[in-house]
N, C-alpha and C positions, 0 to 999 in steps of 0.2 A: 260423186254426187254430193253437193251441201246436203251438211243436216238441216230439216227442217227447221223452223224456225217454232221457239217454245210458247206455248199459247198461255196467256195470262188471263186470272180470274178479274173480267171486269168488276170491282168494288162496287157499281151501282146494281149489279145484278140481285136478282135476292136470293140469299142464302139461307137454310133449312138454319133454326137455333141451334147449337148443343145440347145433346140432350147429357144432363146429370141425374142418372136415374137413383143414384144415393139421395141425394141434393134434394129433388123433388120428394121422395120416401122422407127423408125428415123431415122437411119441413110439413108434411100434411100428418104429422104423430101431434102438432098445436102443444109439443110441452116445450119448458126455457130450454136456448143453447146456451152455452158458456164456453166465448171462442178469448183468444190470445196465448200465451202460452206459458202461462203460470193462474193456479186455482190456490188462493191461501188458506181455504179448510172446505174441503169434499163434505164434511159434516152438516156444515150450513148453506149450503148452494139450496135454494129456492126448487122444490120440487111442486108438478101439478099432476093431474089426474090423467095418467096413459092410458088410452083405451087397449091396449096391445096387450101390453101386463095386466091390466087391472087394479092395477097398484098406482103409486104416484112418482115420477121420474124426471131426470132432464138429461140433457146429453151435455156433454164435455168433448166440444170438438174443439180443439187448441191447433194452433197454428204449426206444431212442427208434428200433427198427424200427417202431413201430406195427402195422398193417398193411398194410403197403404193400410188402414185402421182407424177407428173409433174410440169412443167411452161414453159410456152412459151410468150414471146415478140412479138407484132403485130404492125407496122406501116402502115397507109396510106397515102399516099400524097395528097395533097391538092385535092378537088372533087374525090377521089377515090372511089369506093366500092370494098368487098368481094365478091369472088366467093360465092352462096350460100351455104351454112353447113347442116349438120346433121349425130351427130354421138351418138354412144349408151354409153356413159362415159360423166360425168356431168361434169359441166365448171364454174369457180367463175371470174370475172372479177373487175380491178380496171385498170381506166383513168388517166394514169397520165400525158397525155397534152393533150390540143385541145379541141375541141366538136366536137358532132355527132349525128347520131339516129341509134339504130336496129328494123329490122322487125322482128317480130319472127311469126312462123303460123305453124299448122298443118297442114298435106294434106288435100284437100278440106275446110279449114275453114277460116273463117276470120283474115286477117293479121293486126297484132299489131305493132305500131310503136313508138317509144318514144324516147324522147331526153336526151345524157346527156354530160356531160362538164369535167373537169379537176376532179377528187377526185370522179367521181361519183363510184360505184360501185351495179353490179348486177347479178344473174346468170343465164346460159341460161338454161331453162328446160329441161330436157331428152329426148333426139333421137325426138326432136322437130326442125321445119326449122329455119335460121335466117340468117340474112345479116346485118352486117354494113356498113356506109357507113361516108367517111369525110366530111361534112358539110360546113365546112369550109375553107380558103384561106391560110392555112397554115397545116402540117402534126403533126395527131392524133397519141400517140402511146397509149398501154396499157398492162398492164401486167395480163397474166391469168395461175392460176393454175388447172391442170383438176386430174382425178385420171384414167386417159386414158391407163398408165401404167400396173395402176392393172386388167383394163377388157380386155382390148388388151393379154395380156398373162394367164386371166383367161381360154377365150374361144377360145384363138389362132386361130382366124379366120375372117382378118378383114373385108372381105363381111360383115358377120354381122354386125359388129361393124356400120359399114358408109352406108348401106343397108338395116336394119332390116325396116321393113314396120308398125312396131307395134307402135302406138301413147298411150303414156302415159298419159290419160285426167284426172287423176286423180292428174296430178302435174301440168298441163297448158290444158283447155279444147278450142276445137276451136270457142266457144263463148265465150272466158273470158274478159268480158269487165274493164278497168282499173287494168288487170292485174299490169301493171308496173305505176302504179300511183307515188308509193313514198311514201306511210302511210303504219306502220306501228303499230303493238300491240306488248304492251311490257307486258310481264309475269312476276310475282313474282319480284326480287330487277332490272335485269338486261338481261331479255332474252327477244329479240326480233324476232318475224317472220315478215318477210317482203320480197320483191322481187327487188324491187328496193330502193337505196339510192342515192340521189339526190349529197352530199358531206359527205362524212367520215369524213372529216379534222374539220367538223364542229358540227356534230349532238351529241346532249348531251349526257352526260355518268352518270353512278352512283357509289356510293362508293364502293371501292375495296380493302379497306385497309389492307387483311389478304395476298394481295401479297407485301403491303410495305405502307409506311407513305402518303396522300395523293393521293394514286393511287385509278382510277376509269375506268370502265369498261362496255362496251355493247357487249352482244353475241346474232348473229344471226343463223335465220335458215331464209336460202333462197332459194324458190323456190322449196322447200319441198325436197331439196338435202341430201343423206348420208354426203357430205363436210358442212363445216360451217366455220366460219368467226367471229373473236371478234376482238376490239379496244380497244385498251388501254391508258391513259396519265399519263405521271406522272410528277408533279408540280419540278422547278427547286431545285439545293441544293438537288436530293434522289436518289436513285435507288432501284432496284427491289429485292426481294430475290432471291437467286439462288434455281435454282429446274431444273428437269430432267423430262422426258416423251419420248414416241414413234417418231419414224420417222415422217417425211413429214410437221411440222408446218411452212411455209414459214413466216419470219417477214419483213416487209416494212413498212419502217419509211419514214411518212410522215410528220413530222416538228420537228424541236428542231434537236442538234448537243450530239452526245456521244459517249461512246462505249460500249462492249460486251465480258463478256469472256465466253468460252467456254473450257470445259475440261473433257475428259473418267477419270472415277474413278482413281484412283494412279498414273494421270499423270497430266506433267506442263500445266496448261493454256492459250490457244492462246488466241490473242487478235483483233479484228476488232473493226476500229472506224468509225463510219455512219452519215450518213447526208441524209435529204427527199430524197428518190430516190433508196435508198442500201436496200439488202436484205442480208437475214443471215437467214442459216434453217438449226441450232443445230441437228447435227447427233446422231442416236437411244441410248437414254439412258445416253448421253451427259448433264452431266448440265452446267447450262448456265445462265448468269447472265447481266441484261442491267442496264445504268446506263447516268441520264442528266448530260453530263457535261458541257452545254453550259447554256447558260444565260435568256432562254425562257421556257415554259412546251415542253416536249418531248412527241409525238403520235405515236402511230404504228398501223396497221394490220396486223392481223395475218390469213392467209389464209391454213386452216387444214383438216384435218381426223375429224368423226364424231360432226354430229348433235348434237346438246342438245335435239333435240327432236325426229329422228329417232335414233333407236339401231342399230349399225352396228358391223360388228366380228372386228372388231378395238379394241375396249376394252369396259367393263363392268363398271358400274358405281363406282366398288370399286377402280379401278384404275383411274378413273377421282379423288375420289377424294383424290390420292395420293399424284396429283402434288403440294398440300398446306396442306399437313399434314407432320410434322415435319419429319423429317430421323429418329431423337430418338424416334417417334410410330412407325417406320416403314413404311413412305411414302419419298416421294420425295423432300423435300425442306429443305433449310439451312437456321434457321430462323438467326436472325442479331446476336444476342448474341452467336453463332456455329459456324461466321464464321473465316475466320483467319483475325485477325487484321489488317495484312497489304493492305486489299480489304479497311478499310474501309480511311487508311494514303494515300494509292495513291490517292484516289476519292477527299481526300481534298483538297490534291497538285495540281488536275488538274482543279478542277471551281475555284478556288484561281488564275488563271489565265486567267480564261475566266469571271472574275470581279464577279463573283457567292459568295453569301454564302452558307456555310451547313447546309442544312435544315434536317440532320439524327442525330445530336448531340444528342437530348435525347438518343438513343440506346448504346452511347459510353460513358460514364464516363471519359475517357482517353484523349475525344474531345478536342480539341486547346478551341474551343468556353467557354466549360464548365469550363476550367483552368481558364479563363479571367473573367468568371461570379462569381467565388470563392474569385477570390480576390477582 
């Protein structure tokens, strides 16, 4: 018996929209988006009056969130607080002026309060309550990433979403005392769980050298969230290998001056240059390459897709560990000897101005440095 023969959707029929139930959810919050995929200071992004928070906000939806996550911008004015919150999509948080405290609580249980300052970073539990509030005499902002995106159009239903009555006590219980203390446990070379960080800009790191010459690294799991968070520095005179991965890794550079390229396979690479304050969130599959051009160590955070220590459908571990395994096995990265030369003549040309030397000359034989050591 022939197979039936396959029936094709007439084009001129009418077809139901798509619905983006994210999509529609932002755009009726009436505050600025700020979409591409580089923000050159979070500090002065134009905020308006959220009715949600009650405070004044805008969102930072960039071009390599995909759909897999968010960012939004929150200011308060001096003595302000937040509307109270609770929503069912997890939330990573980093202070980038002011001080303050949040409460956080379950229904019926004891409310938690803690303080933090400039650099702090922490994240709020799942579909758990919480308020911040400004502390102090001048206006707090802070940038947060959530993955609100992906559950908001998971279950297209935001009653849920900002409504569900379900407490998660397995990620924050309503007797957890020093939840948000600030101590953490560190695992194996560099993985850390912890809930609260007191300063990112300052808490110590360990070697990382298989991303580049002096680079050192902390990776968290906070607050027992699918999202996580790692920091990175890299000493003045280097930069980073270039490598590729999934959507949604937001980077915020918090000290040192450089820049960034960024480029889809077989085409030219753009360029952004950063200072504390800018973000850059390298679109899906995009490699990308940072780089200190200025005269101090360069730090970042990175605010992302999966845990190191929950499994999430984001990716499996063999694709973790693609991002530092060579292109010639088959992974993701351009180690320094692969890449094209003139990545590494511009890099020299430009801390040669910013009073720097090149601290990557072993890698290059061709180096100005290594000419001059020859003779």
């Amino acid at each position: 018996m022939a197979d039936a023969p396959e029936k094709l959707i007439d084009p001129n029929s009418s077809v139901p929209p798509r619905v983006d139930t994210y999509s529609d959810w932002q755009k009726a919050q009436g505050i600025p988006v700020n979409r591409g995929f580089f923000v050159e200071d979070i500090n002065t992004l134009e905020v308006k009056p959220w009715a949600l928070k009650g405070v004044n906000g805008c969102f930072v939806h960039l071009d390599g969130c995909g759909t897999v996550n968010d960012a939004y911008v929150l200011e308060l004015p001096p003595g302000a607080k937040t509307a109270p919150q609770k929503h069912m999509y997890e939330e990573l948080v980093y202070v980038t002026k002011g001080h303050g405290a949040t409460t956080v609580w379950q229904d019926g249980g004891h409310k938690h309060t803690f303080e933090w300052g400039e650099g702090s970073v922490f994240a709020i539990p799942l579909n758990a309550n919480y308020q911040h509030f400004n502390t102090s005499g001048s206006p707090t902002r802070y940038f947060a990433m959530t993955n609100a995106s992906f559950m908001m159009n998971l279950f297209h239903n935001n009653d849920f979403i900002f409504n569900c009555p379900y407490a998660f006590e397995d990620r924050f219980s309503r007797d957890a005392a020093d939840y948000f203390k600030g101590e953490g446990e560190v695992f194996g070379r560099f993985f850390m769980t912890t809930n609260f960080i007191p300063d990112i800009r300052t808490i110590g790191l360990r070697d990382y050298s298989e991303r580049g010459k002096g680079s050192s690294n902390m990776k968290f799991d906070l607050a027992k969230s699918t999202m996580t968070a790692h920091v990175s520095e890299f000493p003045v005179g280097t930069y980073k290998k270039a490598h590729r991965h999934g959507p949604g890794a937001h980077v915020i550079i918090l000290s040192g001056q450089g820049y960034s390229t960024l480029w889809k396979d077989g085409e030219e690479p753009k360029t952004v240059h950063w200072k504390p304050g800018s973000v850059v969130v390298p679109p899906d599959k995009w490699f990308h390459q940072h780089f200190n051009s200025g005269a101090t160590p360069a730090r970042y955070l990175a605010f992302r897709w999966n845990s190191w220590r929950f499994k999430s459908v984001m990716k499996n571990e063999e694709q973790s560990a693609e991002t530092y395994t060579s292109v010639k096995l088959g992974g993701s990265q351009i180690e320094f000897e692969d890449e094209d030369p003139a990545v590494h003549a511009n890099f020299v040309s430009l801390i040669e101005k910013a009073g720097a030397s090149c601290g990557m000359c072993d890698y290059f034989p061709q180096c100005t440095k290594n000419k001059v050591a020859a003779e």
